[in-house]
Backbone as JSON, one array per atom type, in Angstrom:
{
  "sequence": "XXXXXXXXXXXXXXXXXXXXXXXXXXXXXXXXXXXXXXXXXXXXXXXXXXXXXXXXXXXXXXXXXXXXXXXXXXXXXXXXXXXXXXXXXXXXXXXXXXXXXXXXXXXXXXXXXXXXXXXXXXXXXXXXXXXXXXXXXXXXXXXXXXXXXXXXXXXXXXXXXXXXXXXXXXXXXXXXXXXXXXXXXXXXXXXXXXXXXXXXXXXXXXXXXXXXXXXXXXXXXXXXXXXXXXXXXXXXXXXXXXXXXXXXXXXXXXXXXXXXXXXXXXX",
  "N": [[75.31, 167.78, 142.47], [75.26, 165.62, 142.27], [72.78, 164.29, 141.42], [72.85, 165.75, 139.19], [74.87, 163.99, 137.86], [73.03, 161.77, 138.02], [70.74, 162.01, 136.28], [72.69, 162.51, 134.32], [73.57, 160.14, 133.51], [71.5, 159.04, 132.98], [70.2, 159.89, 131.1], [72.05, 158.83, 128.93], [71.46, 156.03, 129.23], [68.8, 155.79, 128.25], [69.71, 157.19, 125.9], [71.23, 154.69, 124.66], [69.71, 152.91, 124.8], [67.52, 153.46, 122.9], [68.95, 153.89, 120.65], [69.57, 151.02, 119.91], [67.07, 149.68, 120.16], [66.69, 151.37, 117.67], [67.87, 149.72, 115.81], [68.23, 148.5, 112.63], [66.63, 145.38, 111.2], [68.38, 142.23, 109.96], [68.53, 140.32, 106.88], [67.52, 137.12, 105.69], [66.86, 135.82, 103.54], [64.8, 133.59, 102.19], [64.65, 130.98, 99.37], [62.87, 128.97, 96.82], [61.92, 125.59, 96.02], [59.96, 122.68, 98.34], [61.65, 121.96, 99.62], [62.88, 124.21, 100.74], [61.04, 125.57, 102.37], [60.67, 123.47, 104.18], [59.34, 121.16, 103.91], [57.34, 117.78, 104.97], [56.31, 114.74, 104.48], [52.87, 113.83, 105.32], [52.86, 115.91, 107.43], [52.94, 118.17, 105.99], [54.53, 121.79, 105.59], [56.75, 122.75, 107.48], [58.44, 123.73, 110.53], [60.62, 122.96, 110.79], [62.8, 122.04, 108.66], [65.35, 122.99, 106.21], [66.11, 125.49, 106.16], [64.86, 126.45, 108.4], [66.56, 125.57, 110.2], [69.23, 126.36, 109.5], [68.67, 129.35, 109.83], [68.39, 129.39, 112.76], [71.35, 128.78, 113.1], [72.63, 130.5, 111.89], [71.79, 133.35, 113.26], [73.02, 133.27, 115.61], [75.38, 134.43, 115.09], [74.07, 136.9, 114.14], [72.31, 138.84, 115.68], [70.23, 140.44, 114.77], [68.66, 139.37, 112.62], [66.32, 137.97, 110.21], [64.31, 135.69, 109.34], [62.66, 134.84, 106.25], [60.68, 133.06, 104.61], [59.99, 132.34, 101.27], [59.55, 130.55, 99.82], [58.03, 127.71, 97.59], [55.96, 124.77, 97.87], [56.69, 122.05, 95.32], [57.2, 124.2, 93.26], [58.54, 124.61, 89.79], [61.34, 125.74, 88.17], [60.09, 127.06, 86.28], [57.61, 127.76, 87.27], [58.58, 129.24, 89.41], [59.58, 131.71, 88.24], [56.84, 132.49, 86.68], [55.05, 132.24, 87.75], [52.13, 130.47, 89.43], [51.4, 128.27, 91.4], [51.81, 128.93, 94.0], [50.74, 131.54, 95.6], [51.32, 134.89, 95.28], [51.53, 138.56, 96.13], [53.02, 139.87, 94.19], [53.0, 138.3, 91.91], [54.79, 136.14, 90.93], [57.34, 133.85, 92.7], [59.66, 134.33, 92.0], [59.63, 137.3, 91.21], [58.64, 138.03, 93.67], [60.74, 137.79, 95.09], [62.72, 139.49, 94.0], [61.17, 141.9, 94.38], [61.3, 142.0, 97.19], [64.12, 142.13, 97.53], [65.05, 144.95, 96.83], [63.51, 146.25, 97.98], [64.46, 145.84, 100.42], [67.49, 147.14, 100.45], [70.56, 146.88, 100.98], [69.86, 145.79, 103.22], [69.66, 142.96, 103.44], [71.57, 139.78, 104.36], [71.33, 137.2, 103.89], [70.79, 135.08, 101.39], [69.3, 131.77, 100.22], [68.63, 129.38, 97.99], [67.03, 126.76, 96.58], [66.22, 125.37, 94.07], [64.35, 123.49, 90.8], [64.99, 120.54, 90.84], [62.19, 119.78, 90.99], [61.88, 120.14, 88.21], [62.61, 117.36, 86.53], [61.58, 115.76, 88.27], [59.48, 113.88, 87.38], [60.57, 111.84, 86.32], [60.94, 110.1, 87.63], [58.55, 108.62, 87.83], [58.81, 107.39, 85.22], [58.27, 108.66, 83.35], [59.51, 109.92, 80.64], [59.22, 111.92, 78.61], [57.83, 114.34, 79.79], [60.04, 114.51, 81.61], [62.54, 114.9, 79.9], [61.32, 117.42, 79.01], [61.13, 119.05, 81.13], [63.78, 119.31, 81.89], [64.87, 120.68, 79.36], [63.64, 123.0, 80.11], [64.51, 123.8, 82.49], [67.45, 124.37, 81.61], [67.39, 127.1, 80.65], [66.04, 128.44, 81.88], [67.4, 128.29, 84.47], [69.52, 130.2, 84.68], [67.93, 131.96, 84.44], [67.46, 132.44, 86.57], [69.08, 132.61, 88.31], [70.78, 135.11, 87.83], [69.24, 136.84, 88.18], [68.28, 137.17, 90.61], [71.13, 138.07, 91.71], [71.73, 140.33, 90.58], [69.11, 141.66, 91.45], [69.42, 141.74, 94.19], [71.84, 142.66, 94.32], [75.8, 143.3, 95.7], [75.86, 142.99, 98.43], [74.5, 140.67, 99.92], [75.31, 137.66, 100.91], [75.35, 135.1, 98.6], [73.7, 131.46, 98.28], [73.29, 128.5, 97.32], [72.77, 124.72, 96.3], [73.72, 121.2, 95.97], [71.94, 118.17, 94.9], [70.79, 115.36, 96.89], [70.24, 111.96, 95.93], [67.01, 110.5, 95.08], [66.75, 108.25, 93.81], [68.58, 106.3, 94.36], [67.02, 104.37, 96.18], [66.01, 102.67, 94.92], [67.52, 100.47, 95.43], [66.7, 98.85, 97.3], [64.7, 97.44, 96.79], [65.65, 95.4, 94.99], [66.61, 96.79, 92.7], [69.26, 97.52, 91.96], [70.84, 97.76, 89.52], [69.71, 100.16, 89.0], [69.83, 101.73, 90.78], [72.57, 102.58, 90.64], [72.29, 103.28, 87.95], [71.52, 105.77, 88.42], [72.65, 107.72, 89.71], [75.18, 108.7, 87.62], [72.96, 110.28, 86.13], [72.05, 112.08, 88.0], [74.51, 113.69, 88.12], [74.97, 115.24, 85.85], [72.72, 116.73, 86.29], [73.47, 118.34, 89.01], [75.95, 119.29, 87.86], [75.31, 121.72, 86.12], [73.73, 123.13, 87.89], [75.39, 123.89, 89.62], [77.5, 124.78, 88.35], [75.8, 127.2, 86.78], [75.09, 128.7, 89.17], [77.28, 128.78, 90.37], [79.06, 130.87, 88.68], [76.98, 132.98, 88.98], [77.41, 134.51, 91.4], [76.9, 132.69, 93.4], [77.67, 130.51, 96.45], [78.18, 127.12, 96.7], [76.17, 124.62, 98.27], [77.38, 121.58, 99.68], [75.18, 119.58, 99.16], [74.9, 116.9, 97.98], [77.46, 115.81, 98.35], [77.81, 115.75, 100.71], [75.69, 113.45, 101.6], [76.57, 111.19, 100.52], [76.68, 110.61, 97.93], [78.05, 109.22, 95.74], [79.1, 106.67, 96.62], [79.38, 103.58, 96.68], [80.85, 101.6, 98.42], [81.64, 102.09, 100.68], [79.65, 100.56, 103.66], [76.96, 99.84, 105.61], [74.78, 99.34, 108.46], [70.96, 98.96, 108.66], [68.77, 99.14, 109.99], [65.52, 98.61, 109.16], [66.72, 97.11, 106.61], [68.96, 96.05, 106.34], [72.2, 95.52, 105.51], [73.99, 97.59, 103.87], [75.42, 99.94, 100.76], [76.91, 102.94, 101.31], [75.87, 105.14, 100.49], [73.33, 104.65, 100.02], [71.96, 103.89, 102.13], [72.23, 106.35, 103.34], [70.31, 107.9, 102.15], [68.2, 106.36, 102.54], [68.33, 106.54, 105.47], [67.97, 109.39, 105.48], [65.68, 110.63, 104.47], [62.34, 110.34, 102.93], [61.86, 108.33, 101.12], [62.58, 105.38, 100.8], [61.0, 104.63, 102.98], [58.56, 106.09, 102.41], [58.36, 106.39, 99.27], [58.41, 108.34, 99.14], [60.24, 111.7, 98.23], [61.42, 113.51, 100.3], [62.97, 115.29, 102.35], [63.74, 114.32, 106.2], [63.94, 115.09, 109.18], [66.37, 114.65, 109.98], [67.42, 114.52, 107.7], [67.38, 117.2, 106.89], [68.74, 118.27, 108.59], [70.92, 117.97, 108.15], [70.95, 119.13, 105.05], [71.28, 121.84, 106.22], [73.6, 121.68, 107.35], [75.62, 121.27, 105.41], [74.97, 124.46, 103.9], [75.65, 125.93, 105.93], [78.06, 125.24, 106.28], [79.41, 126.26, 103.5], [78.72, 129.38, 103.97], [80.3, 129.93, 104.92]],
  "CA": [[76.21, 167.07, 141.55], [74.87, 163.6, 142.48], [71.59, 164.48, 140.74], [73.11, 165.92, 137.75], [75.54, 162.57, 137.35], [72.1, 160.51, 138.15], [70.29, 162.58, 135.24], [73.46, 162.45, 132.99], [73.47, 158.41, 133.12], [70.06, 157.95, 132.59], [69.93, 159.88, 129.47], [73.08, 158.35, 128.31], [70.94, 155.08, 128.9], [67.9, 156.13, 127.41], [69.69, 156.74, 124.48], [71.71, 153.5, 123.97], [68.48, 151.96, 124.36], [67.21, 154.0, 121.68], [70.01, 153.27, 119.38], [69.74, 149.56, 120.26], [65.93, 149.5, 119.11], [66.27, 151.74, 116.2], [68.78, 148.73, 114.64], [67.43, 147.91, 111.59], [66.91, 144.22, 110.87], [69.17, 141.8, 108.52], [67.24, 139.73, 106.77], [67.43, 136.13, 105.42], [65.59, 135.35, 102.22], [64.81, 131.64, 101.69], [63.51, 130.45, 98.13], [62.79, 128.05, 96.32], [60.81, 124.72, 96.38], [59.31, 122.46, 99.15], [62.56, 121.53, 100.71], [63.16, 125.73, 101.49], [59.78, 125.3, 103.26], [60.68, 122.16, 105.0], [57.92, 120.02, 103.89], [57.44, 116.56, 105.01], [54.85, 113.96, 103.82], [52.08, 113.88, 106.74], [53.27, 117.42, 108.02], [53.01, 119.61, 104.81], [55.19, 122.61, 105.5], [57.4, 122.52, 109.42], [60.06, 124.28, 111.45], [62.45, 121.51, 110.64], [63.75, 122.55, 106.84], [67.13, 123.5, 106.17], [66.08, 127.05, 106.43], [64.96, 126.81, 109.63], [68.14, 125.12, 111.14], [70.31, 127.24, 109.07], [68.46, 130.0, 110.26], [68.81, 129.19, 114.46], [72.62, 128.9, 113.11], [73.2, 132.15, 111.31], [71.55, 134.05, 114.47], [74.09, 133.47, 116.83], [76.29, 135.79, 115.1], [73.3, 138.09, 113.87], [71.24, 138.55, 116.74], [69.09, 140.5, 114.72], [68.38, 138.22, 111.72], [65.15, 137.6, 110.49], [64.4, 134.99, 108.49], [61.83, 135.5, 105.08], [60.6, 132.07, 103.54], [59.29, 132.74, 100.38], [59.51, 128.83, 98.85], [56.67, 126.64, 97.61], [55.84, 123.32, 97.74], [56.13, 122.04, 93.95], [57.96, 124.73, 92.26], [59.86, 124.56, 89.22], [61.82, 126.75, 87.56], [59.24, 127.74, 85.3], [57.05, 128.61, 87.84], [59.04, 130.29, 89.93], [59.57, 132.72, 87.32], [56.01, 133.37, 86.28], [53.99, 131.62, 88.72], [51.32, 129.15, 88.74], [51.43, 127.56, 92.44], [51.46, 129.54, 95.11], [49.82, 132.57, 95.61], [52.38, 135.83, 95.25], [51.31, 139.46, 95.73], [53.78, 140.37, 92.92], [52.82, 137.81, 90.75], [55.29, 134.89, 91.04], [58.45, 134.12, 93.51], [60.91, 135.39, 91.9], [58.69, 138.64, 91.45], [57.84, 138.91, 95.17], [61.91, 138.11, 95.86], [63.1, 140.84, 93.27], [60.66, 143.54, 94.91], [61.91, 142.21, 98.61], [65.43, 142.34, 97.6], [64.77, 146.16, 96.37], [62.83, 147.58, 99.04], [65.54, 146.04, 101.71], [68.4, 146.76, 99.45], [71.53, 146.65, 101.91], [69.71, 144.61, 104.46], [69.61, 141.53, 103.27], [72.24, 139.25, 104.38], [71.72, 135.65, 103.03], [70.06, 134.28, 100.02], [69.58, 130.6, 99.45], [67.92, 128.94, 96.75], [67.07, 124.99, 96.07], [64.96, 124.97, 92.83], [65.11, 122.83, 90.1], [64.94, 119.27, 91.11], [61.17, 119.47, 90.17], [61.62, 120.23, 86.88], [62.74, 116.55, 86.34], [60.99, 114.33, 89.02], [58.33, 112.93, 86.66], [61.11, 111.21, 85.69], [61.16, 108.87, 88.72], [57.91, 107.98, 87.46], [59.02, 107.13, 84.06], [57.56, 109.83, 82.38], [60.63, 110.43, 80.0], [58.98, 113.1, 77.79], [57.84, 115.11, 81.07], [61.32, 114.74, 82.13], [63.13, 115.86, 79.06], [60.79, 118.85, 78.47], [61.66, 120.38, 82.29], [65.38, 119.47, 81.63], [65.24, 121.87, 78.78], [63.15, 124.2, 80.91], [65.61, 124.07, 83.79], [68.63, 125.1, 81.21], [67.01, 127.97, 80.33], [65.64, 129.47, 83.36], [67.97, 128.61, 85.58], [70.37, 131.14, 84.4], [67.72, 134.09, 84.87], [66.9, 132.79, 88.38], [70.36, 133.23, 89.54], [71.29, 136.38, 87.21], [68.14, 138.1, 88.46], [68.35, 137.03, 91.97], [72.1, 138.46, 92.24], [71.35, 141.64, 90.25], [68.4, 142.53, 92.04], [69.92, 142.01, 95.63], [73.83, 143.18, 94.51], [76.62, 142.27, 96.62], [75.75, 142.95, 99.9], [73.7, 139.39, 100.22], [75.78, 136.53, 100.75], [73.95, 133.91, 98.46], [74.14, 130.14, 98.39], [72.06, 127.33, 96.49], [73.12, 123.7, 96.72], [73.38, 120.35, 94.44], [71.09, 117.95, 95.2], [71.03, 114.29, 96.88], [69.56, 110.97, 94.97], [66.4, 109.13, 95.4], [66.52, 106.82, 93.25], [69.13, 105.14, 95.11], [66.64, 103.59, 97.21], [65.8, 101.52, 94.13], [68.95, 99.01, 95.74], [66.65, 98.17, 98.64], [63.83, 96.33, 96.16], [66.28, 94.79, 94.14], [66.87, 97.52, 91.55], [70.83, 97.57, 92.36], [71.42, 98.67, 87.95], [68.65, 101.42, 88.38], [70.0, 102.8, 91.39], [73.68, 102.64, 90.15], [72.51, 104.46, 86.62], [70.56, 107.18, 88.66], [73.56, 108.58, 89.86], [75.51, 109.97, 86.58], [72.2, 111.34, 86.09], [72.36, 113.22, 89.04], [75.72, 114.25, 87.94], [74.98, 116.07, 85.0], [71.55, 117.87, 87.44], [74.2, 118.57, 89.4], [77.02, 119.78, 87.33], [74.62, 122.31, 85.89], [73.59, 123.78, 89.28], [76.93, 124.56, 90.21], [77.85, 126.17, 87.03], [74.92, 128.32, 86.75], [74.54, 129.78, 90.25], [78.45, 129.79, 91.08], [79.36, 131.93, 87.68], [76.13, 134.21, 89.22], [78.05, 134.52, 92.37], [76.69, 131.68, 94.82], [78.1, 129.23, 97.11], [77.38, 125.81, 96.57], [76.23, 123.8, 99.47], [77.85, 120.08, 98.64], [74.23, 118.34, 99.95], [75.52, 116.17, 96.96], [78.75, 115.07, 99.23], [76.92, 115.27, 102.67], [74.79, 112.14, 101.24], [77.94, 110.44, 100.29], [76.01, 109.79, 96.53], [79.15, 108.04, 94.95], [79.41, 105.64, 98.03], [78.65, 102.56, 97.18], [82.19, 101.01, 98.35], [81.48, 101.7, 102.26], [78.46, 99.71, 103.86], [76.73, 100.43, 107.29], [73.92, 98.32, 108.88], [70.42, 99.94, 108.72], [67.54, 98.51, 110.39], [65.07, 96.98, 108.83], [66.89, 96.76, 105.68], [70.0, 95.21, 106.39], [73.64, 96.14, 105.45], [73.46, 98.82, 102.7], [75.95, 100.76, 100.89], [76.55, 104.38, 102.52], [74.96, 106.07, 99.69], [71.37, 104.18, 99.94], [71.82, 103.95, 103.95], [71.79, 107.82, 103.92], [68.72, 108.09, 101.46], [66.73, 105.31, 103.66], [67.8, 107.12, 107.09], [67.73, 110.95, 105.66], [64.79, 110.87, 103.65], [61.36, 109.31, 103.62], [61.96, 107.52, 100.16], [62.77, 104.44, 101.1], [60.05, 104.2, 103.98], [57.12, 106.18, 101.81], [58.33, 106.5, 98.43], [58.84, 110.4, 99.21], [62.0, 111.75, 98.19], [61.05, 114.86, 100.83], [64.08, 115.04, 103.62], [63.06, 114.03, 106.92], [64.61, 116.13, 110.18], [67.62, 114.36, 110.8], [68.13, 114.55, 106.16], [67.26, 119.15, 106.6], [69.52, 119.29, 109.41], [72.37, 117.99, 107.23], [71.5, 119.93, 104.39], [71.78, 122.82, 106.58], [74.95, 122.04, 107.55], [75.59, 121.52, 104.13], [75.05, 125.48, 103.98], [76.41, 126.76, 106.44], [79.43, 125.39, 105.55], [79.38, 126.98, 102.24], [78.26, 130.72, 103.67], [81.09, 130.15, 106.39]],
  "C": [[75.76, 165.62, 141.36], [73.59, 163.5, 141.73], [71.78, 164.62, 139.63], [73.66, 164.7, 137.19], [74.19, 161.6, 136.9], [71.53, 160.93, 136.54], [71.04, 162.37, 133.67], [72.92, 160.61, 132.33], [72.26, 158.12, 132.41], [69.45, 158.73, 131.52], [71.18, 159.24, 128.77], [72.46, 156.91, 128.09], [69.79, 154.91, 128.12], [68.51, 155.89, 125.71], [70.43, 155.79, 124.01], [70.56, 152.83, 123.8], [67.44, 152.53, 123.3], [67.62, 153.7, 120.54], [69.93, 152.0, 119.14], [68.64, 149.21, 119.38], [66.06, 149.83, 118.03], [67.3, 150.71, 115.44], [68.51, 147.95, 113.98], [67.93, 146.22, 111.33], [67.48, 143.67, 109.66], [68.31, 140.91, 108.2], [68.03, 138.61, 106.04], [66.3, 136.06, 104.61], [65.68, 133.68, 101.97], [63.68, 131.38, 100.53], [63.68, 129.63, 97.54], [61.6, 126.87, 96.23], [60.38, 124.41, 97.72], [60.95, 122.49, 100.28], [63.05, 123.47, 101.5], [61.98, 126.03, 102.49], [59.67, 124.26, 104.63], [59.62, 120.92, 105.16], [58.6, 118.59, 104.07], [56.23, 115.87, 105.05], [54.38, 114.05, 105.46], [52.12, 115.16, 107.6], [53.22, 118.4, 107.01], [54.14, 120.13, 105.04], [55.62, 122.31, 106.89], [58.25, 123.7, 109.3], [60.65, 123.7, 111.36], [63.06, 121.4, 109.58], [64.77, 122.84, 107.5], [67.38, 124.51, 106.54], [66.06, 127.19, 107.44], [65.89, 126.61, 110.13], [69.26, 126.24, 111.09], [70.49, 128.56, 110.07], [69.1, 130.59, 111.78], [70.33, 129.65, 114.05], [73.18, 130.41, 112.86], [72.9, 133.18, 112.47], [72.23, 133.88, 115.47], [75.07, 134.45, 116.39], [75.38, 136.94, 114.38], [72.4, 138.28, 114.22], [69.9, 139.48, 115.75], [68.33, 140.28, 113.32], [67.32, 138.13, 111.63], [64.81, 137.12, 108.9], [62.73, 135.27, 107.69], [61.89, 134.57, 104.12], [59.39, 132.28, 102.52], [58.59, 131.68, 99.3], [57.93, 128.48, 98.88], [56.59, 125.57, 96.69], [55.69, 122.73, 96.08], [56.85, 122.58, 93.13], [58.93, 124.27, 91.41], [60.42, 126.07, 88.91], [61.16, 127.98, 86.99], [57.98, 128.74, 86.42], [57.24, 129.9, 88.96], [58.94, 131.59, 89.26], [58.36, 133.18, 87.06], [54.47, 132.63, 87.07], [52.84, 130.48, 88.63], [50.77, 128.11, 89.71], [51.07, 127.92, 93.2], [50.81, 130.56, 94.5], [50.74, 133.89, 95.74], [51.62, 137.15, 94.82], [51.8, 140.21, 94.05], [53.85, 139.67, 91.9], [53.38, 136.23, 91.01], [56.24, 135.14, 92.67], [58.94, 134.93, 93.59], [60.4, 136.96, 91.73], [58.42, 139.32, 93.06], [59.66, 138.66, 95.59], [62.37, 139.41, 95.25], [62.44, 142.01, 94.12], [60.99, 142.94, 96.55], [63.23, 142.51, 98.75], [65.8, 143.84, 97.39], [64.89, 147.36, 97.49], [63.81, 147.22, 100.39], [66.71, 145.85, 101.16], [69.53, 147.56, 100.88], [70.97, 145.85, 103.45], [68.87, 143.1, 104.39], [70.64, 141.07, 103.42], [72.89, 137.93, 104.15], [70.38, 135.52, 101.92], [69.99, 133.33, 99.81], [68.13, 130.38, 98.52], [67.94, 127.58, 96.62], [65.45, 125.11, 95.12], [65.65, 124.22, 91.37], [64.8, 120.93, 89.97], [63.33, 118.99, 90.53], [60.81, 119.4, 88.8], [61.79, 118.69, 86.23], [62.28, 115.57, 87.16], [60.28, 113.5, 88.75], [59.4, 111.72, 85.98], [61.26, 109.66, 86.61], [60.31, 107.91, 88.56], [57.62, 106.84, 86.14], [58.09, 107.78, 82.96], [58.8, 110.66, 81.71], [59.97, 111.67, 79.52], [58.69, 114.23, 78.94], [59.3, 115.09, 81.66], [62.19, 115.73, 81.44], [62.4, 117.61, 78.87], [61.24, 120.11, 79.78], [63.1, 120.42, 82.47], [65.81, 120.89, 80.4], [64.55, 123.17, 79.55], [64.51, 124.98, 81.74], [66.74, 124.65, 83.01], [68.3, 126.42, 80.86], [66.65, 129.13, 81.2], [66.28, 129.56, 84.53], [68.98, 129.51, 86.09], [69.76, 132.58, 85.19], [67.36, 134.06, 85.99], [68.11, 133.31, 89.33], [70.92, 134.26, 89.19], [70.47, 137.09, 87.98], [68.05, 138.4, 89.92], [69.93, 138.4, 92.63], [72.17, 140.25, 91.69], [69.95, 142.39, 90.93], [69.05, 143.07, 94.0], [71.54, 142.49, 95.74], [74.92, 142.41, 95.16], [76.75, 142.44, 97.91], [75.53, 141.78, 100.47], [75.28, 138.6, 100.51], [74.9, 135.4, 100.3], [74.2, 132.74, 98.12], [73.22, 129.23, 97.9], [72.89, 125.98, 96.7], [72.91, 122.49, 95.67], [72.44, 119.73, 95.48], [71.27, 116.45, 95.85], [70.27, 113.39, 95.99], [68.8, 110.0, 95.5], [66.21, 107.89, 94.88], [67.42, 105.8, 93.57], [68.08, 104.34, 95.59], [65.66, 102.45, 96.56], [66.66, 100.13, 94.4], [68.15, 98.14, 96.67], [65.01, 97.07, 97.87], [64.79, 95.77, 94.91], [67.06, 95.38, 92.84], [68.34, 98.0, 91.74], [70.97, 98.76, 90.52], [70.68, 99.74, 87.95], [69.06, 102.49, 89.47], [71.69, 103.21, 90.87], [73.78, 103.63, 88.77], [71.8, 105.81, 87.36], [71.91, 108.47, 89.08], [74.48, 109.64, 88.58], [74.31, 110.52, 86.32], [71.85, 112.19, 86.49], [73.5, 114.33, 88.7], [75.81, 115.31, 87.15], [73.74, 117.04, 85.52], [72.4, 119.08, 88.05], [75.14, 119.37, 89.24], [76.43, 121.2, 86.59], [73.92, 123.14, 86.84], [74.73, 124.91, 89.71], [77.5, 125.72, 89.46], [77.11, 127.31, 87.05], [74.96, 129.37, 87.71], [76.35, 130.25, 91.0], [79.21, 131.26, 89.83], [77.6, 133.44, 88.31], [76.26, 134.48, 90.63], [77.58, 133.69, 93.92], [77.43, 131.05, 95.35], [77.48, 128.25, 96.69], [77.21, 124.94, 97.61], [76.08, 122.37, 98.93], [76.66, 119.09, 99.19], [74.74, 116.96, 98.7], [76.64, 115.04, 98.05], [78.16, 114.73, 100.27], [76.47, 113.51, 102.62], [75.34, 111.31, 100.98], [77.2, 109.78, 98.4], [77.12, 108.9, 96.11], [79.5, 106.9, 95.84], [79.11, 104.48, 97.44], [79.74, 101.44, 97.47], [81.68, 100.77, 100.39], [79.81, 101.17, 102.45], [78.44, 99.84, 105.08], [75.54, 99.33, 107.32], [72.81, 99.31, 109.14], [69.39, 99.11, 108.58], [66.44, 98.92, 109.48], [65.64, 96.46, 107.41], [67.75, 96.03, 105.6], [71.38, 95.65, 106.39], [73.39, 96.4, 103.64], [74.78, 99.4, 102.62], [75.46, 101.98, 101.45], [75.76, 105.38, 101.97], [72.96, 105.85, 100.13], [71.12, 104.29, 101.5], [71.23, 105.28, 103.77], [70.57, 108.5, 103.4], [68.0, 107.88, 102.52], [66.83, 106.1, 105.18], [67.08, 108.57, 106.81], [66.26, 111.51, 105.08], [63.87, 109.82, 103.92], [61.16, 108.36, 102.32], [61.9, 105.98, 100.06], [61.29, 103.33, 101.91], [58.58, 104.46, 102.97], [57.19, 106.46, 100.46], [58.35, 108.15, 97.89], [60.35, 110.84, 99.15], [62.53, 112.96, 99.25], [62.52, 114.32, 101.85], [63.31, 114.59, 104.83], [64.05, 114.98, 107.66], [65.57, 116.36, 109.73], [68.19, 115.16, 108.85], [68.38, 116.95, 106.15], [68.34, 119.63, 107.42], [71.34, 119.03, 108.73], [72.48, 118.51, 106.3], [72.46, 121.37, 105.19], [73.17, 123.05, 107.14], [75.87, 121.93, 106.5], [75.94, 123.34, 103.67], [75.6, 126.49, 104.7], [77.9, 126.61, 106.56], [80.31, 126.21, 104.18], [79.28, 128.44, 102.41], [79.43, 131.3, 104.6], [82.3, 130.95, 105.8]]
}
């Protein structure tokens, strides 16, 4: 009897640990531009994006999670859609997300997205006509990135995209106080256009917009070596390398607040 019990158990364990392995993985899709990559000037691509953080986060309640960054450095809209940057078996991004969202169709469990912002950054340079031409891009395509995204992966995903913060604040800290003050409604309408698009195609919006405190410029903090700064330009100059290298890229401390940014939004 003591043999048979021993025998019973230890196929009864066998096969939980059978069942255990065969449990198919959930998956995490991350797309978009550099910041879904986590690029930072002098480091290219890292482990310290939004994705990654997010990532660590979302795996405590889905131990078996596995994250699937698909972003690249650069992208706009336009190329997402039909490529031009990276290098994509299926052609473009959104081509290689569509056929991943397909072939793991019920095990995908998050979706984010931050694209967009490139379509207008020549503008920082003062390259109006390059600005305007990816502003009309961006209205156009940004529709079929988040229609196509949510129709190829259904509603199993939970999917989430985000507005954006503002570098051109950090025009206040060389004197440009009226240039960083008009950059903001311009953000607004980036912004307001984000939201619309991807929450009518069933996203979350992660408020990196609010996180950054953009409309701030009422509270004022002290922020070595620059001085005492509203809270808006403070959080540029600490979160981002704008200020320091003229990069509008996030820096750690700026990815680990989008990401909480997001996971507030998927919560």
């Amino acid at each position: 009897m003591a043999l048979a019990a021993s025998v019973f158990a230890a196929c009864i364990g066998a096969g939980a640990g059978a069942a255990r392995a065969e449990t198919p993985p959930e998956y995490y899709l991350a797309l978009g531009d550099s910041g879904a990559v986590g690029y930072q000037p002098g480091k290219g691509p890292t482990d310290e994006g939004y994705t990654d953080v997010l990532y660590a986060d979302l795996k405590k309640t889905h131990a078996n999670l596995k994250l699937v960054k698909l972003g690249c450095p650069g992208e706009t809209t336009t190329t997402m859609l039909h490529g031009g940057i990276c290098e994509y078996p299926e052609g473009s991004q959104m081509d290689a997300a569509v056929a991943f969202l397909k072939q793991h169709a019920g095990d995908v469990r998050y979706v984010t997205v931050s694209i967009g912002v490139n379509n207008t950054a020549c503008l920082l340079n003062g390259d109006v006509e390059c600005g305007l031409r990816g502003a009309v891009n961006l209205a156009a395509e940004l529709p079929q990135i988040a229609g196509g995204l949510h129709a190829a992966g259904g509603d199993t995903p939970d999917y989430a995209s985000m507005t954006y913060y503002d570098p051109g604040l950090a025009s206040w800290i060389t004197g440009g106080q009226a240039v960083a003050v008009a950059s903001v409604p311009a953000l607004d309408v980036f912004n307001a256009w984000q939201r619309a698009v991807f929450w009518v195609n069933g996203f979350e919006i992660a408020d990196v917009d609010g996180a950054f405190a953009t409309h701030d410029f009422t509270t004022t903090t002290d922020l070595p070596p620059y001085g005492t700064l509203p809270l808006n330009v403070a959080r540029i100059c600490a979160w981002t390398y704008q200020c320091s290298q003229n990069d509008g890229h996030a820096n750690a401390e700026g990815y680990r607040q989008i990401a909480a940014a997001f996971s507030k939004a998927l919560s």
